[in-house]
N, C-alpha and C positions, 0 to 999 in steps of 0.2 A: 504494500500500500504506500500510496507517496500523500506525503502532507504538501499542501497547496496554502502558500499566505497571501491576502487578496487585502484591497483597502477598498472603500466604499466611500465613493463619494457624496457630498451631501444632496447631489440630483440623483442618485441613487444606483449609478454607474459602478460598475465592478472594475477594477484595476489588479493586475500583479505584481507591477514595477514599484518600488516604492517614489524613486523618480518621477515617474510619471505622475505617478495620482498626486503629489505635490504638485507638479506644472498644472494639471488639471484645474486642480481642486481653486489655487490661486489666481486660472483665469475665472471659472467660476464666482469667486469672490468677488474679483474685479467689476464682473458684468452685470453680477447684483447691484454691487456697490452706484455702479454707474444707472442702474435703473429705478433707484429707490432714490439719489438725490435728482435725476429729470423728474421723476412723478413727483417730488415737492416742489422743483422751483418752475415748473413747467405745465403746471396741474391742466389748468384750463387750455393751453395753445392745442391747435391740430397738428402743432408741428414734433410733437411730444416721441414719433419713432425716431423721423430724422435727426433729431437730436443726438438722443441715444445711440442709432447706429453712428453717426459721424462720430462721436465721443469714442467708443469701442475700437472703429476702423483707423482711427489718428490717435491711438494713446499714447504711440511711440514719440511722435511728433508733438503731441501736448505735453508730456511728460518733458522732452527738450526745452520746450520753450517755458513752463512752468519754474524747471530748475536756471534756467539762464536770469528770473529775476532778482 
């Protein structure tokens, strides 16, 4: 019999790497993160996805420029 160790992410994703489900797990965070402060400062606009996704799609590039002030 072989023992299997697995991590479980908090969307419910099964993992074996431990690497991995860390990378995972921390974009996961990220994109909560990023979706829990648009639905506060964004509540009412239609523009409420675009947001979000631009935010997700350029964190590398917001992330630069955030650290650059």
């Amino acid at each position: 019999m072989k023992e299997i160790k697995s991590y479980k992410l908090t969307n419910g994703q099964i993992v074996e790497s431990k690497s991995e489900a860390i990378r995972l797990q921390k974009k996961i965070d990220f994109e909560k993160a990023v979706w829990l402060i648009v639905n506060e400062k964004i509540a009412y606009n239609e523009n409420i996805t675009m947001v979000g996704d631009f935010i997700i799609e350029n964190a590398d590039k917001l992330t630069a420029i955030l650290n650059a002030r």
